[in-house]
N, C-alpha and C positions, 0 to 999 in steps of 0.2 A: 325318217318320214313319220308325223305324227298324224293320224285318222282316228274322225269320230266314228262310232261303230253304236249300233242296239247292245244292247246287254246279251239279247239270243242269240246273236253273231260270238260272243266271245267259243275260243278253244284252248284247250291246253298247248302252251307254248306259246303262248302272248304275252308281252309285255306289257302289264299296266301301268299306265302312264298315270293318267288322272281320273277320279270321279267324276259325273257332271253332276252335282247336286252339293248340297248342304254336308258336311261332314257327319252332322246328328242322323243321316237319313242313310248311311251303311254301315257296315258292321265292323270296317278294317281298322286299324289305329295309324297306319299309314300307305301310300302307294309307292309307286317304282319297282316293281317286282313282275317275274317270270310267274305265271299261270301253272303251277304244279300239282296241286290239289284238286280234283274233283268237288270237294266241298266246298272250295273258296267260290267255285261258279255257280254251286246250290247256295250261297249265301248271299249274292249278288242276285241272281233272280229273284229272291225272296225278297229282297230288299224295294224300297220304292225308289230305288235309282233306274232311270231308263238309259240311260247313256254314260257310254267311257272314253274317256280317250288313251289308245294302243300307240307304240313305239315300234313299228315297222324295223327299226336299225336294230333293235334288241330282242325281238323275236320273230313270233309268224306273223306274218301279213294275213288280210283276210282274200278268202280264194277267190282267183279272177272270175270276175262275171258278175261279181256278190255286189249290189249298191251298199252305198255306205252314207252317215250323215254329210261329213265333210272331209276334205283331205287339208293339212296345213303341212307346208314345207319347215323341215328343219333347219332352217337358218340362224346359228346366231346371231346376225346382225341385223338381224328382222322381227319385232317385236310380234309375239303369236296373235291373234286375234282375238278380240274380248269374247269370244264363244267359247274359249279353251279354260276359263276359270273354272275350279271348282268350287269356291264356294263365294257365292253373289255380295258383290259390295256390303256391308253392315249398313240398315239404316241408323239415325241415331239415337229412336228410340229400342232399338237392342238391347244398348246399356243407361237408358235414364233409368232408376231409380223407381220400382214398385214395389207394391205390401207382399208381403207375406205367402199371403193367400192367392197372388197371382204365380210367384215364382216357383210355389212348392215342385209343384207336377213337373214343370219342365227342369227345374233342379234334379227331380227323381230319376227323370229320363237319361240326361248327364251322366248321374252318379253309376247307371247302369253301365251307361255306353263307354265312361271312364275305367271301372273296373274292369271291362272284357278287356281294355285295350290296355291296362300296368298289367293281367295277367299272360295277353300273348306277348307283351316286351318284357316282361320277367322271364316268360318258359323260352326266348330264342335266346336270353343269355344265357339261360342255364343249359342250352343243348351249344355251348361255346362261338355264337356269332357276338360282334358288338351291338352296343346301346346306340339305337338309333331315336339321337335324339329330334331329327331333323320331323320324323314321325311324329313325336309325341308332342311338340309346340302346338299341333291347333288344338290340343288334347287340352293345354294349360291354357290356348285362348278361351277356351268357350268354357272353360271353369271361370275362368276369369272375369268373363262377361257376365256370367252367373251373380258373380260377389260382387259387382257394378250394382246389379240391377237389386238383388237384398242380401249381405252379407251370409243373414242367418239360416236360410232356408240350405244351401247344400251343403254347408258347414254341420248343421243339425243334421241333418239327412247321412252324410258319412261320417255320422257317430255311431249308426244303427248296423250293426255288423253279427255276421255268425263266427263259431269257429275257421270255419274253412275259407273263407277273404275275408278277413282280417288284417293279413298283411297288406291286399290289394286295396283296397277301400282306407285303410292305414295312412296309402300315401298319396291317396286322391282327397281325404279331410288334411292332410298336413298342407297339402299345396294352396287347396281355398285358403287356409288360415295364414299362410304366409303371404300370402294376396291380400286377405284384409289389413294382416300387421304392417307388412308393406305400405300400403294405402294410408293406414293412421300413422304411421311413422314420417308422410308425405313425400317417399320416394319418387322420383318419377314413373313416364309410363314404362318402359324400358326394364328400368328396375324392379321394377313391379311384377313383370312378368319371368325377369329371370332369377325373382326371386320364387317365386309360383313351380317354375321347372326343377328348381335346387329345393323344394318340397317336394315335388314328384317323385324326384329319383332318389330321395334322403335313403333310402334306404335300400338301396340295389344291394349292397351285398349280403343281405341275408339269401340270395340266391344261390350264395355258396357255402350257407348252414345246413347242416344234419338235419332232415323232415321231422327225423323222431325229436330232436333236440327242439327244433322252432315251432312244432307243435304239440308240444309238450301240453299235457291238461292238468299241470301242476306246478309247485314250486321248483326251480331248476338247480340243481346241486352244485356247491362253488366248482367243479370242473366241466361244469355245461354251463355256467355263467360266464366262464372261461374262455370257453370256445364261443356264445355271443357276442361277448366283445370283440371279437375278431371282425365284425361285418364293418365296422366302419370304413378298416384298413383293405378291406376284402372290395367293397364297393369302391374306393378307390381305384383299387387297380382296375378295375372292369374300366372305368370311365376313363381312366388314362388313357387305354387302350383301343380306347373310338375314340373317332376324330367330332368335331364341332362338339366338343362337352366345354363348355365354358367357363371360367373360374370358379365361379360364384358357387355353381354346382361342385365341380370339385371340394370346392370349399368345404361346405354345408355337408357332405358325403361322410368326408371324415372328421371332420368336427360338432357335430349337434350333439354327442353326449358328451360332453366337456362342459365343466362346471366353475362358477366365477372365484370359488376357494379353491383351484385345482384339484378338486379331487375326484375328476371326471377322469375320462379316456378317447382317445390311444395316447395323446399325447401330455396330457396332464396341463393344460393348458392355465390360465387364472387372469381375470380380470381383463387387460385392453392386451391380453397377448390372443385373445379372441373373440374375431371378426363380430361387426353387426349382423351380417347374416345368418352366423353361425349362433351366435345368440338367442336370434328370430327363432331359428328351427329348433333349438333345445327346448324355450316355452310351447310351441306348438307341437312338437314332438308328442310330450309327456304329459300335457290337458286330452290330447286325445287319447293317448294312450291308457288314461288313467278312470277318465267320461264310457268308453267303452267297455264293453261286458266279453269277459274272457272266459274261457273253458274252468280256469280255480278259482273266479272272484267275478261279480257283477258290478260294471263299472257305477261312480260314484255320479253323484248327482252335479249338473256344472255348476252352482252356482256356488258348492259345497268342495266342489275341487278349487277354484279359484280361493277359495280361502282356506283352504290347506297350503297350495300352493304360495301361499301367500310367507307364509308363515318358515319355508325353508330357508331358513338363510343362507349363504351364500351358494345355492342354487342357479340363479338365474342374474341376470342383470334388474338391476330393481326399475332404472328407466325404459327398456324394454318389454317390461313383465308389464307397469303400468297402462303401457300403450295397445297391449296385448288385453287387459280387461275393458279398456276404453271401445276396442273394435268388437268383444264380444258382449258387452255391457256386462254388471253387475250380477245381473240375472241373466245368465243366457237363454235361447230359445232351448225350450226342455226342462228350466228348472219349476220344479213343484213349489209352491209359497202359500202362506198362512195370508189371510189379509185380517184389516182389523174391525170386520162385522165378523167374524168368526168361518168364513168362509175360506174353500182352497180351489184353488185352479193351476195353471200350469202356463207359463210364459209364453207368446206366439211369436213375439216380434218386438224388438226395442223401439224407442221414442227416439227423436233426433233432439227433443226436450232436454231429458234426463235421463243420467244413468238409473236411476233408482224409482223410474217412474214408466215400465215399459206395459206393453198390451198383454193384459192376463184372460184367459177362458177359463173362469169359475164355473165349476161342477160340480161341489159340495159342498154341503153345509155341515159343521159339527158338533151345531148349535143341536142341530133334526138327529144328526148319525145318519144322514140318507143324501142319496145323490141328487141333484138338482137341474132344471133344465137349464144345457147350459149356452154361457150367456160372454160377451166380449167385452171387456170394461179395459179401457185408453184411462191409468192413472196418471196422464201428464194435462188432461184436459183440465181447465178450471172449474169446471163443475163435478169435479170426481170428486165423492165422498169416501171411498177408499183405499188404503196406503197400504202396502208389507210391514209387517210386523214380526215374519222368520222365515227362516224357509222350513222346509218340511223335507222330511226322510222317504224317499217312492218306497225304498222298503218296508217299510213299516208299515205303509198303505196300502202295499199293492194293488193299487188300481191298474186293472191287465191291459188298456185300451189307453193309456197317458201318450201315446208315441200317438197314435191316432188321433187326439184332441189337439194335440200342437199342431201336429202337420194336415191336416183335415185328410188326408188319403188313408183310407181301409187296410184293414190288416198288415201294418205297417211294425218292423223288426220282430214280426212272432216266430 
């Protein structure tokens, strides 16, 4: 018997069934679960959810006498009532397509909500339950709809990481990114998303690395490089080991650091002996991996990694790799550039124009040596009179507030 109930009605020893609301608007990363926690009912009240729906067959019922919203019979052969959704039809402007400056905030929110929820599905495998991936799908919808609506904004956003979620935020920018490589590669919708999930979980098994080892704040000695390469094989097993994990994922788990000369790992793979999606997740893997700022090294600048990157030979699949700067552009959102009145700004937002023509916020001049009020210049418009001429090093500049001018949100990655 499944009943809608208030949120102030819930007790310990209820079965939660479903949310009534938006998944952005609680704090869980999934439902179906027995009411054990005290906290879990202090985080539901706090929340702006008013209503749950409980599973009378799988736990307490609420005490006679108590009104309640609604009662719905458990019938399988009876389709529930459109009241029992949790989360309301998508209109279609969801995922149409907006700037920059519309999607940051709500990408932000996301990236939050994402995090909390790879780090309680990371800490339940590491206390030996399976990977519940049934959980983590609307986790990789609504990133998803994210990179619909502007690729760059939470892509950019889960580059900005501390020491301590790194790993978590890790693999909530690998899944956007394998969402958009996805997408410019012209997979289906399908694909798309199960390519999205096979980023999400790329990296479960470092849940079965040594703390001191995975968060090492230095170079790692070839017998704790040793023991890293184990997580491939190590996420593997976890995912075997839960049910509804789907190839693709499997796939991707233990193949993304494999390299198209074989000289990757576990299994030394080379060339078409591995997969396209294992491919996908190698390039996106390791831009983030390398864009991101670590405890012995502060990550590189993207537009600066893409051509390093570039440059590894037999590294990556090179038709994968292309398609992969294609979705991030030339200049990704984040990178710093020289323009050619002598001026510097910092990329917002690519052009549907051109790769080499996207939206820069000029802040400085070095003509003056002084900051400048700043200003938004569209170099894809026909009356632009300025073009990139280099990119520029943020080191060398340090301007402390760069993260804040791209994303236009306040004290952002400090």
């Amino acid at each position: 018997m499944l009943k809608r109930i208030h949120v102030d009605q819930l007790q310990l020893g209820m079965h939660l069934k479903e949310f009534c609301g938006s998944w952005m608007d609680h704090p869980f990363w999934r439902t179906g679960f027995v009411l054990k926690d005290p906290n879990d009912i202090a985080l539901i009240l706090a929340s702006s959810i008013k209503e749950v729906m409980i599973d009378c067959s799988l736990g307490l019922d609420v005490p006679v006498g108590v009104d309640m919203v609604s009662e719905v019979e458990s019938n399988p052969a009876q389709p529930e009532p459109v009241a029992v959704a949790v989360t309301p039809p998508k209109l279609p402007q969801d995922t149409a397509p907006v700037a920059a400056s519309q999607e940051v905030e709500r990408a932000a929110r996301i990236c939050l909500q994402a995090k909390a929820a790879v780090v309680s599905m990371f800490e339940e495998v590491r206390m030996g339950k399976a990977v519940d991936v049934g959980g983590a799908r609307q986790l990789v919808e609504d990133i998803s709809d994210s990179v619909s609506r502007n690729p760059g904004a939470i892509i950019s956003l889960a580059r900005l990481k501390t020491a301590d979620d790194y790993t978590y935020l890790h693999s909530v920018a690998v899944c956007a990114m394998m969402v958009a490589l996805a997408k410019q590669l012209g997979l289906d919708e399908a694909q798309t998303r199960l390519c999205g999930m096979a980023g999400l979980l790329h990296d479960m098994g470092k849940v079965a690395m040594p703390t001191d080892v995975l968060n090492k704040p230095g170079k790692l000695t070839d017998a704790e490089f040793d023991i890293m390469r184990t997580h491939p094989t190590e996420g593997y097993k976890m995912l075997a080991a839960s049910s509804g994990v789907d190839a693709i994922s499997m796939d991707v788990v233990l193949h993304h650091h494999e390299k198209m000369d074989g000289s990757g790992y576990p299994e030394k793979l080379k060339g078409d002996e591995i997969s396209l999606h294992a491919k996908m997740a190698a390039v996106c893997d390791v831009y983030d991996a390398i864009t991101s700022n670590r405890p012995y090294k502060s990550g590189w600048d993207p537009a600066e990694s893409l051509r390093r990157m570039a440059e590894w030979k037999g590294h990556f699949d090179p038709k994968v790799f292309q398609a992969f700067v294609k979705s991030m552009g030339i200049y990704p959102v984040g990178s710093l550039v020289r323009l050619k009145s002598g001026r510097i700004g910092v990329v917002t937002e690519q052009s549907a124009k051109s790769l080499t023509m996207p939206l820069i916020k000029v802040f400085f001049s070095t003509k003056s040596n002084m900051r400048i009020v700043p200003v938004m210049v569209d170099l894809s418009t026909p009356s632009a009179l300025e073009k990139i001429i280099s990119r520029e090093d943020p080191a060398q500049w340090n301007f402390p507030d760069i993260n804040e001018l791209w994303s236009g949100l306040p004290n952002l990655g400090r």
